[in-house]
N, C-alpha and C positions, 0 to 999 in steps of 0.2 A: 518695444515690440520684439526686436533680437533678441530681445532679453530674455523675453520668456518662451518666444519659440526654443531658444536652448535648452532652459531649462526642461521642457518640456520631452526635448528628444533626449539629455541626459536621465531622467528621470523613466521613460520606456524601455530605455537602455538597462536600467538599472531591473527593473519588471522581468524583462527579458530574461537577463544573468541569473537571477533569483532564482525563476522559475527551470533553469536548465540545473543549477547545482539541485536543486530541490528533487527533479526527478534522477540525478545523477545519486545521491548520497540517501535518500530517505526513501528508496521503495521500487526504485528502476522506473517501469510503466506508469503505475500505480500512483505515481504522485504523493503518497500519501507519507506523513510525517512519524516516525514510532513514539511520539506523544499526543497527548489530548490536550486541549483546553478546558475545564471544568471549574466550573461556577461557584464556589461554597462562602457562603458567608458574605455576599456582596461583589466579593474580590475576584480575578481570575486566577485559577492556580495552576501551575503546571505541574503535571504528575503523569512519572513514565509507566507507562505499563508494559505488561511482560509479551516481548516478540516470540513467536512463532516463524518457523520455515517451511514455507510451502513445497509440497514435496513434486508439484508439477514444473516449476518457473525457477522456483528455487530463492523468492526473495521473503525478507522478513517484516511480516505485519507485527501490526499491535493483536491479541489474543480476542479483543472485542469486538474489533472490526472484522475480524475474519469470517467468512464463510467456512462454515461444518460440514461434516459427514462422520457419522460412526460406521465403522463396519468391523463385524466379530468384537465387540470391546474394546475398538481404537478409534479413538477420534482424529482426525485431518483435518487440517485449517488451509484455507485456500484462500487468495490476495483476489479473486472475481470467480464468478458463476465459471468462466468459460475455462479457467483452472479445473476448477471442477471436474467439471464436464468432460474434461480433457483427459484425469488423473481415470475418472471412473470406467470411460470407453478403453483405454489402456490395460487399465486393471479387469477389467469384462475380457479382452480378447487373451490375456495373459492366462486366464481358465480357461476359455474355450480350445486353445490350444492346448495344454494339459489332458483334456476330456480324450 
């Protein structure tokens, strides 16, 4: 019964560590990994796709994942909504002040 109570809290432990380098090295907040998993042929395949830099937060998505905005014929890619959200209120007051 030690037995596997140890393993048990080795094993959360291990959950734990994962999950802190994971949002430390792949995406900050975001958690999110600059690969996919994708299905072809039965098999799983790993295949990198091309990072983007979000120009709010400053960290690097995958290009699929990201949330868009064009504006004047430039697209932005954003790692959440509240990036967004955040880039575009910024960029609104940076005109109004201009005006």
């Amino acid at each position: 019964m030690r037995l596997i109570i140890f393993f048990l809290i080795v094993y959360l432990f291990y959950c734990c560590v994962r999950r802190i380098i994971d949002a430390l090295f792949y995406g900050g907040s975001c958690g999110r990994r600059p690969y996919s998993q994708k299905r072809q042929g039965g098999r799983a395949k790993q295949r990198i796709d091309e990072l983007v830099k979000d120009p709010s937060c400053g960290v690097y998505i995958p290009k699929k994942d990201a949330n868009t905005v064009r504006i004047d014929g430039k697209r932005y890619f954003f790692c959440s909504l509240e990036c967004k959200e955040k880039f575009l209120k910024k960029r609104q007051s940076k005109l109004n002040a201009y005006k």
